[in-house]
PyMOL commands that place a pseudoatom at each C-alpha (Angstrom):
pseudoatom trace, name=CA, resn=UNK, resi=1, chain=A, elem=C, hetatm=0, pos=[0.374, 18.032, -20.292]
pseudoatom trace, name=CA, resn=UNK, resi=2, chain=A, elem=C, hetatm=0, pos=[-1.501, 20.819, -18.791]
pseudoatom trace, name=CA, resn=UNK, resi=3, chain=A, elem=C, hetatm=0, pos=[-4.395, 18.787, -20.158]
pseudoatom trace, name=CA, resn=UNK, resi=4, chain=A, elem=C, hetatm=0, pos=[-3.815, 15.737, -18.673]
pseudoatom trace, name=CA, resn=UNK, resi=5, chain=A, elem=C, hetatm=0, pos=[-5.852, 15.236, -15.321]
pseudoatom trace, name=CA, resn=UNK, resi=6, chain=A, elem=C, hetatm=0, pos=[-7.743, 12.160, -13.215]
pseudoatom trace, name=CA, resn=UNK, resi=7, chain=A, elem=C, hetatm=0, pos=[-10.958, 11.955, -14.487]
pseudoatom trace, name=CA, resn=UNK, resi=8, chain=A, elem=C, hetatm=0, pos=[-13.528, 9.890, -12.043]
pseudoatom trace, name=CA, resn=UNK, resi=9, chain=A, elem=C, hetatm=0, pos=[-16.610, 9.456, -14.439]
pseudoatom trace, name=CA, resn=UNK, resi=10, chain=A, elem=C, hetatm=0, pos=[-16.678, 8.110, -17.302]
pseudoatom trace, name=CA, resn=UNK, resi=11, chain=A, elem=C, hetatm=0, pos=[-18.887, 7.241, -20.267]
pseudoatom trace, name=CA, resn=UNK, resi=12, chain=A, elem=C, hetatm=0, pos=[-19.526, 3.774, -21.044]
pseudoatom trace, name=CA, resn=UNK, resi=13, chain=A, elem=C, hetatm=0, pos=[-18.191, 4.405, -24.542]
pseudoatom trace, name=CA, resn=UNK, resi=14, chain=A, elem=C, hetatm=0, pos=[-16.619, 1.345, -25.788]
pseudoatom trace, name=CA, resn=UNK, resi=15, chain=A, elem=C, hetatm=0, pos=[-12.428, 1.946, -27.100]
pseudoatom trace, name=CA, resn=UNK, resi=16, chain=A, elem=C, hetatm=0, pos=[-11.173, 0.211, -29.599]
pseudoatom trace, name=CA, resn=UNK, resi=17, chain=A, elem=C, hetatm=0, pos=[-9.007, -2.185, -29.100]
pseudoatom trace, name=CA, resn=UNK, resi=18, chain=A, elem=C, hetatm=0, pos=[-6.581, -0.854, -31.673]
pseudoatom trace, name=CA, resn=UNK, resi=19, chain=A, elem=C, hetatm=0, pos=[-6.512, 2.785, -29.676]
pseudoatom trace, name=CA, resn=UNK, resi=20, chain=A, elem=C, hetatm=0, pos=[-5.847, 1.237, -26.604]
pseudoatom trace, name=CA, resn=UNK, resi=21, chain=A, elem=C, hetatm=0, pos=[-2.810, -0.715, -28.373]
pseudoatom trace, name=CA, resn=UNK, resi=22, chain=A, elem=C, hetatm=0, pos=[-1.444, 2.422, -30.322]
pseudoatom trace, name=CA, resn=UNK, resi=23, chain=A, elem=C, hetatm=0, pos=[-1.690, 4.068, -27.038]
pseudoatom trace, name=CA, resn=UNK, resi=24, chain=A, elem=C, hetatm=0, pos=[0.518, 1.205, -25.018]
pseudoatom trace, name=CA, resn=UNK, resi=25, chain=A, elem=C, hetatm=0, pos=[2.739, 1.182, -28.346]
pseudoatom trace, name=CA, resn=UNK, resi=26, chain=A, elem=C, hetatm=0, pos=[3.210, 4.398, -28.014]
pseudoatom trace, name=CA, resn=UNK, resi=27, chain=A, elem=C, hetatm=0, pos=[3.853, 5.076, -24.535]
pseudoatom trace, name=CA, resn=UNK, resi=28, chain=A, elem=C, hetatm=0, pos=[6.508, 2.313, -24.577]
pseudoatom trace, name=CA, resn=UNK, resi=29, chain=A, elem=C, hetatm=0, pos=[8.890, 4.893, -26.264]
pseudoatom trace, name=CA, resn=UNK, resi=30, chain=A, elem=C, hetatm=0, pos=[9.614, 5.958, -22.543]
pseudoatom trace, name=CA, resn=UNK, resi=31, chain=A, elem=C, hetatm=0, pos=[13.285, 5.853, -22.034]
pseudoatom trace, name=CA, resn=UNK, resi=32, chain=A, elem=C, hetatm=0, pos=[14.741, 3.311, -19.651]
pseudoatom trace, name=CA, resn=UNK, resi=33, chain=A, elem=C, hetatm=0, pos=[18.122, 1.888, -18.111]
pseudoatom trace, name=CA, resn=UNK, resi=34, chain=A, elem=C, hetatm=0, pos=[19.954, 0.121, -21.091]
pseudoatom trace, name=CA, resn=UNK, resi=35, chain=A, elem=C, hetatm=0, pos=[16.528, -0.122, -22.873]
pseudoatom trace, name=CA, resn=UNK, resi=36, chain=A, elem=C, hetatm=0, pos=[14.955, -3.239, -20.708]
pseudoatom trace, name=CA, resn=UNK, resi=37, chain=A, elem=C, hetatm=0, pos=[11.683, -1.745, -21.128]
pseudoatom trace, name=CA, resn=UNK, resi=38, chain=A, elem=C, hetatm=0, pos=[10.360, -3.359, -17.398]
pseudoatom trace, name=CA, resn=UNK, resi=39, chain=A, elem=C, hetatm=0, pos=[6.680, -2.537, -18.026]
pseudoatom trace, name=CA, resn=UNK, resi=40, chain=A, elem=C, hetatm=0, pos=[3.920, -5.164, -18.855]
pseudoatom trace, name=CA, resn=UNK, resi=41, chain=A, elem=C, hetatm=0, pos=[0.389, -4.231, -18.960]
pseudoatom trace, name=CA, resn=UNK, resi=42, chain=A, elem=C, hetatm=0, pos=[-3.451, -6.297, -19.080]
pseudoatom trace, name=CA, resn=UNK, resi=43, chain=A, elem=C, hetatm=0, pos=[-5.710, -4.960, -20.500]
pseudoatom trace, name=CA, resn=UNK, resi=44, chain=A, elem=C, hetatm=0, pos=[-9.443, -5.684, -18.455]
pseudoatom trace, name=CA, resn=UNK, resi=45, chain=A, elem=C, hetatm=0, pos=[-13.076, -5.061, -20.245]
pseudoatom trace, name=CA, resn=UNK, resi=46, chain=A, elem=C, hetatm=0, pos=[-16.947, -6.647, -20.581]
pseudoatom trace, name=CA, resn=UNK, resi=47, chain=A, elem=C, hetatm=0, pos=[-17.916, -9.112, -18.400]
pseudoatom trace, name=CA, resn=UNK, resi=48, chain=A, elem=C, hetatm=0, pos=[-14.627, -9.977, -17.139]
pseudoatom trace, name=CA, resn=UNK, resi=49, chain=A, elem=C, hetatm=0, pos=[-13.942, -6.260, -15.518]
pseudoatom trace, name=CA, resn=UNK, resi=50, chain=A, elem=C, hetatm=0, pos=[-17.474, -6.410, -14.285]
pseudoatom trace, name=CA, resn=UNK, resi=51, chain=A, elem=C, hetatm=0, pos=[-16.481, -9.731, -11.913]
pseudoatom trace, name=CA, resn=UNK, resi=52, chain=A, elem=C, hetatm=0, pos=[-13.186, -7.968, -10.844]
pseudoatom trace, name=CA, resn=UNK, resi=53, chain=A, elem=C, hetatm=0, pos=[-15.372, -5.059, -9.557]
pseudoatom trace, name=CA, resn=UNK, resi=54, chain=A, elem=C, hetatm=0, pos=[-17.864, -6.685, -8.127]
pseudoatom trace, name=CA, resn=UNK, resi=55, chain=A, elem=C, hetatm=0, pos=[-15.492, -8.580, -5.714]
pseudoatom trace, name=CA, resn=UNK, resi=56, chain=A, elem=C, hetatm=0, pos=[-13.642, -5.646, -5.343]
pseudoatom trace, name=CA, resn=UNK, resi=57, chain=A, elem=C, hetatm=0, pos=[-16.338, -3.463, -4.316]
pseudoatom trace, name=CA, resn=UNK, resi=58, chain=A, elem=C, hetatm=0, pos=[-17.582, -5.820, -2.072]
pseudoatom trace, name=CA, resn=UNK, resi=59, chain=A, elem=C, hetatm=0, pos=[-14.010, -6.684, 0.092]
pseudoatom trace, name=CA, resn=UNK, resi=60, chain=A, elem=C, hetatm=0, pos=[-13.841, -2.839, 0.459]
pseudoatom trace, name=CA, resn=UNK, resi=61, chain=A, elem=C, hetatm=0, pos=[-16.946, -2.427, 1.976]
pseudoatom trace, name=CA, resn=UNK, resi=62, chain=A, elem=C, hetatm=0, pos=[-17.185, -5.020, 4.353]
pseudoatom trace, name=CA, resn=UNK, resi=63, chain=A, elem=C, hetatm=0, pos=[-14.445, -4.553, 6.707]
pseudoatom trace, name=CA, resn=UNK, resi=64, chain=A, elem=C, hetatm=0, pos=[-14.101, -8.558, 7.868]
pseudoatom trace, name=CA, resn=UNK, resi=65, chain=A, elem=C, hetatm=0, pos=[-12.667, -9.018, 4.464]
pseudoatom trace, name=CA, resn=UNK, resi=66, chain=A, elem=C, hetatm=0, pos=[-10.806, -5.585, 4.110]
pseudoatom trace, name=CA, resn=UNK, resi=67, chain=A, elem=C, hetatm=0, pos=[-8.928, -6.276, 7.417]
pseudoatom trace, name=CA, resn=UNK, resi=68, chain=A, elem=C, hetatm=0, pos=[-7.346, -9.627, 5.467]
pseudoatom trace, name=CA, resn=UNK, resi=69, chain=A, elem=C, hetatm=0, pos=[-5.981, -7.704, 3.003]
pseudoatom trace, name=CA, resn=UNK, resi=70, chain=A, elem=C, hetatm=0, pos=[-2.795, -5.202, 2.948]
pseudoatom trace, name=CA, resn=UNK, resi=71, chain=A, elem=C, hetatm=0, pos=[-0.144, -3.165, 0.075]
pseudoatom trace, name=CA, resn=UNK, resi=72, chain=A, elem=C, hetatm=0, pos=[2.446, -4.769, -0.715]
pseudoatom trace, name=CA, resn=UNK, resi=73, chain=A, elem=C, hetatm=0, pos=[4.363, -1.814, -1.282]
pseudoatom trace, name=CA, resn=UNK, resi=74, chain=A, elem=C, hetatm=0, pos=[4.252, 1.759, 0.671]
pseudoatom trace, name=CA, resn=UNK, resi=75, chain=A, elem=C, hetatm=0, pos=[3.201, 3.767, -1.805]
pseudoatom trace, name=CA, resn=UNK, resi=76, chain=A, elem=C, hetatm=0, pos=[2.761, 6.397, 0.888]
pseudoatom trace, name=CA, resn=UNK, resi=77, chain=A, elem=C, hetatm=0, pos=[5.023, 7.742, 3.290]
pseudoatom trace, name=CA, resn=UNK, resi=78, chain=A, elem=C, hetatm=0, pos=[4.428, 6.075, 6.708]
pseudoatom trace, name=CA, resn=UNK, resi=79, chain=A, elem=C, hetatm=0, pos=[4.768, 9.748, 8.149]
pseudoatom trace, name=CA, resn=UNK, resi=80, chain=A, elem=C, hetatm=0, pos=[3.247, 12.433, 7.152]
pseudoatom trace, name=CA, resn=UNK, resi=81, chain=A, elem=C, hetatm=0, pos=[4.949, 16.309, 6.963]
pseudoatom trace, name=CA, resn=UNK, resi=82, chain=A, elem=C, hetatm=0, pos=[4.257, 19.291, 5.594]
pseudoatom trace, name=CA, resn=UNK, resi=83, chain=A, elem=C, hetatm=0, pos=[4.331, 20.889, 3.056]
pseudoatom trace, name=CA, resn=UNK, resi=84, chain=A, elem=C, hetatm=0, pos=[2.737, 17.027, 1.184]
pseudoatom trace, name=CA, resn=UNK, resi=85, chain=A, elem=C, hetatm=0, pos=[0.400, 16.710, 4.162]
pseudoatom trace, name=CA, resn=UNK, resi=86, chain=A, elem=C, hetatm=0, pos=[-2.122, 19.843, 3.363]
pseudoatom trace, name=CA, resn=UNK, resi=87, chain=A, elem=C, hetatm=0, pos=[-1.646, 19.153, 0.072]
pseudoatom trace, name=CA, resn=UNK, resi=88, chain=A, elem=C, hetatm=0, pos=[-3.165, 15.625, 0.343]
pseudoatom trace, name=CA, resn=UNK, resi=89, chain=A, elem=C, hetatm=0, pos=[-5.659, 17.184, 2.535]
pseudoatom trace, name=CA, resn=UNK, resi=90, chain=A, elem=C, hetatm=0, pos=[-7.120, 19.550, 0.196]
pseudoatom trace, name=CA, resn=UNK, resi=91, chain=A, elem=C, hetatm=0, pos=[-7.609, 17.452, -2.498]
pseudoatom trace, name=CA, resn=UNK, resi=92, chain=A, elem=C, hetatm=0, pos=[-9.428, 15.506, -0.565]
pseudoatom trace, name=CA, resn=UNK, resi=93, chain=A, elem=C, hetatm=0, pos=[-11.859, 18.144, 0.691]
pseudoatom trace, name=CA, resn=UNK, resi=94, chain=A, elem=C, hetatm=0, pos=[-12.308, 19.876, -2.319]
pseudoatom trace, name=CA, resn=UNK, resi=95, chain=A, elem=C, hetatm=0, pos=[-13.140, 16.406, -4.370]
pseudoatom trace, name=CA, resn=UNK, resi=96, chain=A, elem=C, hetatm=0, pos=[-15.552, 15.476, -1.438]
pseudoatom trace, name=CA, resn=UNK, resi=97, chain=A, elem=C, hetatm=0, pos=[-16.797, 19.295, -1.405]
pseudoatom trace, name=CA, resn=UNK, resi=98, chain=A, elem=C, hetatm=0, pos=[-17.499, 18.878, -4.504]
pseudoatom trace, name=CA, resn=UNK, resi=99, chain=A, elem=C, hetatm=0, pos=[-19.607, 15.629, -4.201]
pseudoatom trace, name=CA, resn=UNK, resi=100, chain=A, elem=C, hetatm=0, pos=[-21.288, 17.255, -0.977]
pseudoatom trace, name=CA, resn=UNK, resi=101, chain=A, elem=C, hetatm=0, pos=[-19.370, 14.615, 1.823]
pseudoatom trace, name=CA, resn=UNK, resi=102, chain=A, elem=C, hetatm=0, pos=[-19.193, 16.576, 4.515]
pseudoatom trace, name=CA, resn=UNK, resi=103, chain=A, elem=C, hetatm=0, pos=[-16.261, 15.611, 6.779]
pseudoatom trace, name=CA, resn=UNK, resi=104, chain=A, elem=C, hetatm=0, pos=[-16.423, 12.778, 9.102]
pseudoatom trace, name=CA, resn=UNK, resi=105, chain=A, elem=C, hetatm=0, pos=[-19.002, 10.962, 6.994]
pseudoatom trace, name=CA, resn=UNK, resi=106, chain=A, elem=C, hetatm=0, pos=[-16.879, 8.257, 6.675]
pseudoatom trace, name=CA, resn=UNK, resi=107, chain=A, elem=C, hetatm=0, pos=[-19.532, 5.789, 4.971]
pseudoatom trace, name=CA, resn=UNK, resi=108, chain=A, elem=C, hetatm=0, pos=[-20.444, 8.108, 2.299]
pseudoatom trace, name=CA, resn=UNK, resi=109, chain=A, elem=C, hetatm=0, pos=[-16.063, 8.824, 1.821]
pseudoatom trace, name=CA, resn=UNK, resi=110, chain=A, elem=C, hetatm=0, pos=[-15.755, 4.805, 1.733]
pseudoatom trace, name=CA, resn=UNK, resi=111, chain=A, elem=C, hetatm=0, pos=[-18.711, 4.751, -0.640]
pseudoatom trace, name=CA, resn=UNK, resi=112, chain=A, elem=C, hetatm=0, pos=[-16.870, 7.121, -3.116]
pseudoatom trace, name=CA, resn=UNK, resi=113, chain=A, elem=C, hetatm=0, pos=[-13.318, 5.855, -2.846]
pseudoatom trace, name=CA, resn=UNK, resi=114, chain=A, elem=C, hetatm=0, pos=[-14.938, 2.419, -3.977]
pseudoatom trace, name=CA, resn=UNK, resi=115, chain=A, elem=C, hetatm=0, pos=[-15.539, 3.848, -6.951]
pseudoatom trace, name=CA, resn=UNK, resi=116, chain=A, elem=C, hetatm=0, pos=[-11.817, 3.516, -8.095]
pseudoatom trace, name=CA, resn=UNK, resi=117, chain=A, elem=C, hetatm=0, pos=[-13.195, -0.365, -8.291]
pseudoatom trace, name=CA, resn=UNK, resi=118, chain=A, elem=C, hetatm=0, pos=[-15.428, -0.107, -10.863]
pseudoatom trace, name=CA, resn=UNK, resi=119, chain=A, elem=C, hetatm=0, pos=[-13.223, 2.110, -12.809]
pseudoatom trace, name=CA, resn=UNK, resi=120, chain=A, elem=C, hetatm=0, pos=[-15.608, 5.513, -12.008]
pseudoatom trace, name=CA, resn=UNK, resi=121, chain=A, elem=C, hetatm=0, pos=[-17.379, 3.878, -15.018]
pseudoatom trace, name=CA, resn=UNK, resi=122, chain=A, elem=C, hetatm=0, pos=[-14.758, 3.673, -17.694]
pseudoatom trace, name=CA, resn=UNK, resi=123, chain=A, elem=C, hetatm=0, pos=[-15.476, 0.832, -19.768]
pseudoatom trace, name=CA, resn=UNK, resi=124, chain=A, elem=C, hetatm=0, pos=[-10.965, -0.061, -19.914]
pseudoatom trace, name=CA, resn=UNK, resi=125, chain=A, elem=C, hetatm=0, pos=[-9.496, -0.940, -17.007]
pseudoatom trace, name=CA, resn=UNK, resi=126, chain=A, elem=C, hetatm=0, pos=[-5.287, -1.195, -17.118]
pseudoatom trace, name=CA, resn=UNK, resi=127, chain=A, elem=C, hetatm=0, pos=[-3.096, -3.247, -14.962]
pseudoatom trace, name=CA, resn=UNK, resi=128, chain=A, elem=C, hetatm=0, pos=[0.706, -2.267, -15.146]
pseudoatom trace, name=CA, resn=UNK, resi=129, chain=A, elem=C, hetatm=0, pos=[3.125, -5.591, -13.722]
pseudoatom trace, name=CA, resn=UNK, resi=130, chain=A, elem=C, hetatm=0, pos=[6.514, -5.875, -13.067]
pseudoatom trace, name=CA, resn=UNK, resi=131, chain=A, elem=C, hetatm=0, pos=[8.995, -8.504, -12.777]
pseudoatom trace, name=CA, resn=UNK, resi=132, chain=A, elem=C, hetatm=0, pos=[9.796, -8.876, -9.022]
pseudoatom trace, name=CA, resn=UNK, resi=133, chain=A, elem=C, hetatm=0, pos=[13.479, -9.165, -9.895]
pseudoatom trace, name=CA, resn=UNK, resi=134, chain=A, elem=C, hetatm=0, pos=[13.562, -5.609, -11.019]
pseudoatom trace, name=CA, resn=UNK, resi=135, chain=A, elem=C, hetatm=0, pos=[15.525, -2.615, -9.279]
pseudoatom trace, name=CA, resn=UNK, resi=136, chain=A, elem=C, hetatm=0, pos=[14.670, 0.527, -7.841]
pseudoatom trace, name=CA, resn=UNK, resi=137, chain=A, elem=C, hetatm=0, pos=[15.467, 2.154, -11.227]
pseudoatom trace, name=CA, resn=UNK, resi=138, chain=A, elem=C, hetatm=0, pos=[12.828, 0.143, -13.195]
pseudoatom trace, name=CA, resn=UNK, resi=139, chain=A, elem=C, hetatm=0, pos=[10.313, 1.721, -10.900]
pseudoatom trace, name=CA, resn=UNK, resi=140, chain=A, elem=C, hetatm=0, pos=[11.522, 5.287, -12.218]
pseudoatom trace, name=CA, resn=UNK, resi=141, chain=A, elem=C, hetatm=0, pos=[11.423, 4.011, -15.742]
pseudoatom trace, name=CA, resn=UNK, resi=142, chain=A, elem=C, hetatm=0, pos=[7.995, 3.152, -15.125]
pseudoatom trace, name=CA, resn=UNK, resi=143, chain=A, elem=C, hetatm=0, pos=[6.681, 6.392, -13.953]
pseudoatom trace, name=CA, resn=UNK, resi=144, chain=A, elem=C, hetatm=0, pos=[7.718, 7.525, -17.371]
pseudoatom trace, name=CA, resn=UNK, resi=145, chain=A, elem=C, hetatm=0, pos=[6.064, 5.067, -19.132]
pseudoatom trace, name=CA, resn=UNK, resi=146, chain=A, elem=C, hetatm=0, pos=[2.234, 5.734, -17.551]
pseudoatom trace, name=CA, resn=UNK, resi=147, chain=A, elem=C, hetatm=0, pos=[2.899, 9.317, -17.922]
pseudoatom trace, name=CA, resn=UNK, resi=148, chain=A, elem=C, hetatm=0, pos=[2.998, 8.442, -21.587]
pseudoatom trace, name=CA, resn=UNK, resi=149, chain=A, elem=C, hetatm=0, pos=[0.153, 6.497, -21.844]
pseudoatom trace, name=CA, resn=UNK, resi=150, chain=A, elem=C, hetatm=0, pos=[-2.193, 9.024, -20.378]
pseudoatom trace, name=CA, resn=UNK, resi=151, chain=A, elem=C, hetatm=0, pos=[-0.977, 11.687, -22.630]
pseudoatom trace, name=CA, resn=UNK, resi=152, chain=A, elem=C, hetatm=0, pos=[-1.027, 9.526, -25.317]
pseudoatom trace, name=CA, resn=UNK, resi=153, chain=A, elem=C, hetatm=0, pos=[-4.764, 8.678, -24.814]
pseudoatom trace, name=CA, resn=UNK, resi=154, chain=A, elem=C, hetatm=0, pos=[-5.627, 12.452, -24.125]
pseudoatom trace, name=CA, resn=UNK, resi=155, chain=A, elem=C, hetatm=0, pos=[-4.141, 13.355, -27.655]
pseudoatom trace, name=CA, resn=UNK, resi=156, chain=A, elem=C, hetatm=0, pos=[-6.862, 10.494, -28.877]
pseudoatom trace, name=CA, resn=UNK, resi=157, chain=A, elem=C, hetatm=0, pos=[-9.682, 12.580, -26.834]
pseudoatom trace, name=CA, resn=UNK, resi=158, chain=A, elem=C, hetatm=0, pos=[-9.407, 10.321, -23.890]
pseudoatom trace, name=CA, resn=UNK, resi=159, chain=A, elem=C, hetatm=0, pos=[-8.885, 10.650, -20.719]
pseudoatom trace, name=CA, resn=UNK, resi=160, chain=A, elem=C, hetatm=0, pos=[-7.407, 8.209, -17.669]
pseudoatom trace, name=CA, resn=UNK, resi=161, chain=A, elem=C, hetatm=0, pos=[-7.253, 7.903, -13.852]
pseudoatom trace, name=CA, resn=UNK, resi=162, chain=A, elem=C, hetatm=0, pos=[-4.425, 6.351, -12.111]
pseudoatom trace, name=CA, resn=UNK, resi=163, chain=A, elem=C, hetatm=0, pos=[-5.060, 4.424, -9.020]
pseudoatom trace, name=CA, resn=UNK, resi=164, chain=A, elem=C, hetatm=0, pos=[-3.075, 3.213, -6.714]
pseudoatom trace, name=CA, resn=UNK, resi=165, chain=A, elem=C, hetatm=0, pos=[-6.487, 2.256, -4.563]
pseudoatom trace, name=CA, resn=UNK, resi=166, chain=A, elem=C, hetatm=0, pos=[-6.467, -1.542, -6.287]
pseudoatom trace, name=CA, resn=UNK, resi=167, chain=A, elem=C, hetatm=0, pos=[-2.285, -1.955, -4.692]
pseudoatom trace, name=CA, resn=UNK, resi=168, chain=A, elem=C, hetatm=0, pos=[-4.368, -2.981, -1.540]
pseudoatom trace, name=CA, resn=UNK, resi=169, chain=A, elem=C, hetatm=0, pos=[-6.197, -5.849, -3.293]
pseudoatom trace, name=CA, resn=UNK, resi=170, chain=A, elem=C, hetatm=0, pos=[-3.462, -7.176, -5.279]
pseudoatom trace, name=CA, resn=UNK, resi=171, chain=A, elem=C, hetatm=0, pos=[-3.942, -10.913, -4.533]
pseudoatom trace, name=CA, resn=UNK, resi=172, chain=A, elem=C, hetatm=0, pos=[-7.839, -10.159, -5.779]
pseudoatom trace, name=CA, resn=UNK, resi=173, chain=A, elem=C, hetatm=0, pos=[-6.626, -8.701, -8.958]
pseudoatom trace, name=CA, resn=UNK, resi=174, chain=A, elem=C, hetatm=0, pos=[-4.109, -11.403, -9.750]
pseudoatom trace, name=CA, resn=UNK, resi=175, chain=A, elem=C, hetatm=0, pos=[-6.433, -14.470, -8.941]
pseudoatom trace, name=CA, resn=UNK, resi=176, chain=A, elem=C, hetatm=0, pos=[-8.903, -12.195, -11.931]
pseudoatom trace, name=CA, resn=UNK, resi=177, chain=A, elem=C, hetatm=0, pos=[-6.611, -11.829, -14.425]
pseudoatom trace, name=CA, resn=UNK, resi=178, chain=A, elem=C, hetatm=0, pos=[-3.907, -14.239, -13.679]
pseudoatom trace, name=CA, resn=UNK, resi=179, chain=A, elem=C, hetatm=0, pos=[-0.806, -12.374, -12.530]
pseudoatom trace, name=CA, resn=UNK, resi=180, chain=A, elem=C, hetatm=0, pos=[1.894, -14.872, -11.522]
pseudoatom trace, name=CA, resn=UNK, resi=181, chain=A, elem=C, hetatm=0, pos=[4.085, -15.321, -8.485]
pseudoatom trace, name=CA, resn=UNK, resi=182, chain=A, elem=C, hetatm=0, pos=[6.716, -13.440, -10.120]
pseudoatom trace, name=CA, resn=UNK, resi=183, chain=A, elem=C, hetatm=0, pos=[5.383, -9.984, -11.471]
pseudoatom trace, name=CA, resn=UNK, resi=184, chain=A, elem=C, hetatm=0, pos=[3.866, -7.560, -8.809]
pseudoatom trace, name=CA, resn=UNK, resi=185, chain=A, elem=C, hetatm=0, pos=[0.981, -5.239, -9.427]
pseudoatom trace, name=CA, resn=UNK, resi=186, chain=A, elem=C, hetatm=0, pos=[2.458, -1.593, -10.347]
pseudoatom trace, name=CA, resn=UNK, resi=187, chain=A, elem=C, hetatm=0, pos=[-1.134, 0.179, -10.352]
pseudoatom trace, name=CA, resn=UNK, resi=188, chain=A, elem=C, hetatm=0, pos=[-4.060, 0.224, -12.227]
pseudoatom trace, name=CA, resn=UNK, resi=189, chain=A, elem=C, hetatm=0, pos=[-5.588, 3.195, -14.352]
pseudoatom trace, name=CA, resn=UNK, resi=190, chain=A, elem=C, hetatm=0, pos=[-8.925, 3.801, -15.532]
pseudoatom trace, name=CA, resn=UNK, resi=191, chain=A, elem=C, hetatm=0, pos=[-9.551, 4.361, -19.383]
pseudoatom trace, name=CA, resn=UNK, resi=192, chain=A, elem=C, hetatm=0, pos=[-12.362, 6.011, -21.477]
pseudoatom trace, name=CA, resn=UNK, resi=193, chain=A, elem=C, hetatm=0, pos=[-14.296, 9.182, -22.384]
pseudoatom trace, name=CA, resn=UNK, resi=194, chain=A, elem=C, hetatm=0, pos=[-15.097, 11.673, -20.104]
pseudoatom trace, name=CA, resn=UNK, resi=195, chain=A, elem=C, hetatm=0, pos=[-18.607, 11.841, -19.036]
pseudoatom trace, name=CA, resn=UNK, resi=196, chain=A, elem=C, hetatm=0, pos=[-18.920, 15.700, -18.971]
pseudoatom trace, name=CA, resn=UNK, resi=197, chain=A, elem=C, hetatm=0, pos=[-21.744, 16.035, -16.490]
pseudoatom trace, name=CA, resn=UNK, resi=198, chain=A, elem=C, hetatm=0, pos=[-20.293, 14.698, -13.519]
pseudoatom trace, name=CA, resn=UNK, resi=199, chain=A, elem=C, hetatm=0, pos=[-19.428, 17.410, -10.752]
pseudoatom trace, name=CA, resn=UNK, resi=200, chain=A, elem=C, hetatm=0, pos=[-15.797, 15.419, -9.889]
pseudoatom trace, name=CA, resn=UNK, resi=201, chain=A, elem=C, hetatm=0, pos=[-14.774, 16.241, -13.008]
pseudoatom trace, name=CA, resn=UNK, resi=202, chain=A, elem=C, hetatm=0, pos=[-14.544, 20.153, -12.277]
pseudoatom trace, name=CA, resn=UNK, resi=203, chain=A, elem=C, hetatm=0, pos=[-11.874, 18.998, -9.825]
pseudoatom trace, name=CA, resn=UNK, resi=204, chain=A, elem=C, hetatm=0, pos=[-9.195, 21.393, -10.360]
pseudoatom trace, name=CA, resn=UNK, resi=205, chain=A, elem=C, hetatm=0, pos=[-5.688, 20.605, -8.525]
pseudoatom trace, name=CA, resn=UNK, resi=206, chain=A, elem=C, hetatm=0, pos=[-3.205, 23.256, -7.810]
pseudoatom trace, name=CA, resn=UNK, resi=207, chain=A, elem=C, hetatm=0, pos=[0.316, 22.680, -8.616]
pseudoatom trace, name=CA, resn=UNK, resi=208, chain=A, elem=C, hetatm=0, pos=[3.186, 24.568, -7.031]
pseudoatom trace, name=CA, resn=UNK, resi=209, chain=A, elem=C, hetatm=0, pos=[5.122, 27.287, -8.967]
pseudoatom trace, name=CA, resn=UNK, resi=210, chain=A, elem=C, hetatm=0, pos=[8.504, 25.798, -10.778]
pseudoatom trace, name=CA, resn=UNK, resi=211, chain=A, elem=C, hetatm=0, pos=[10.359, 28.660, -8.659]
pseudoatom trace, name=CA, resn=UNK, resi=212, chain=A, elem=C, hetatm=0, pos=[9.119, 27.206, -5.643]
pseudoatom trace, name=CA, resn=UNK, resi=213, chain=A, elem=C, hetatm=0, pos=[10.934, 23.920, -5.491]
pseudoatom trace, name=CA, resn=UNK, resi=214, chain=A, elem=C, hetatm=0, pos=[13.604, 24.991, -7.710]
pseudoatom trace, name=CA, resn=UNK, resi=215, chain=A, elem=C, hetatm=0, pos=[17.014, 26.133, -7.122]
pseudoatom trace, name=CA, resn=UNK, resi=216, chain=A, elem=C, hetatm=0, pos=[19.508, 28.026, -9.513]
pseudoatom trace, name=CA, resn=UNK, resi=217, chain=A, elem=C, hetatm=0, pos=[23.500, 27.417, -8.425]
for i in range(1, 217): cmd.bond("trace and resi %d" % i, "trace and resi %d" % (i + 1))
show_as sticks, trace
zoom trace
């Protein structure tokens, strides 16, 4: 667990598709309500990724066709407070400190957060669905679920980023790999081998102290 972190470069190290479904096969251990198990996942690579980034890439940086799309779902709070507001902050100067963005350049920040479309390089791409009909609760069961599958693939030497960046573009990503009416887009995660020489990847994040948020009655 302490392991576990989002990795955004990868090598273009091809994974086998029977990893990536011992991985899934594992991860679906993850409890959930009365066992209905609400996760569903696609599984993107080759040439077929490639055309999914491309378009993606290409709607994000032209802002006549980023205006046309929106989220379907808040993923973030519409209002910001502390103490989650400085913590979003720093992560985001220390990853573009790292990359040498100064602040305010926002072409060069736009230019890097487009890399969550072409998967920072990874040569997997993962798309978690869920039936519309679900509840609340599924969503909980779900967190559960991709928690499992990126530990799963670190104890295989591999390493994931999950990224809620492609929630924007879900009618792009359904039209590519042919997500029906009735399942909504979850998030996608990025899947492959670490590429070791890429500054991001020294990206530490801080976590808070158990006996900070934690209270003993």
């Amino acid at each position: 667990m302490r392991g576990r972190r989002s990795v955004r470069g990868f090598l273009p190290t091809p994974v086998q598709k029977e990893t990536i479904l011992e991985i899934i096969d594992i991860a679906a251990r993850a409890p959930s309500g009365t066992n209905i198990q609400p996760w569903q996942v696609v599984v993107v690579t080759g040439e077929r990724k490639e055309a999914l980034s491309r378009e993606l890439i290409e709607t994000a940086l032209d802002a006549g066709k980023d205006e046309k799309h929106s989220q379907e779902y808040a993923y973030y709070p519409e209002k910001w407070i502390p103490p989650y507001i400085e913590r979003r902050r720093k992560v985001g100067y220390d990853l573009y400190g790292l990359l040498g963005i100064s602040k305010g350049d926002r072409e060069a920040m736009a230019r890097q957060f487009a890399k969550n479309y072409e998967f920072f390089g990874a040569p997997v791409g993962l798309f978690f669905l869920i039936d519309r009909i679900m509840g609340q609760g599924s969503w909980l069961d779900y967190g559960m679920f991709l928690q499992n599958v990126m530990l799963a693939a670190k104890a295989r030497g591999l390493d994931t980023c999950p990224q809620a960046a492609f929630i924007k573009y879900h009618r792009i990503v359904a039209r590519h790999l042919g997500i029906t009416e009735s399942q909504q887009l979850v998030c996608g995660m990025s899947l492959g081998y670490e590429d070791t020489t890429k500054i991001e990847n020294t990206l530490t994040t801080g976590r808070e102290p158990a006996a900070n948020f934690t209270r003993f009655i």
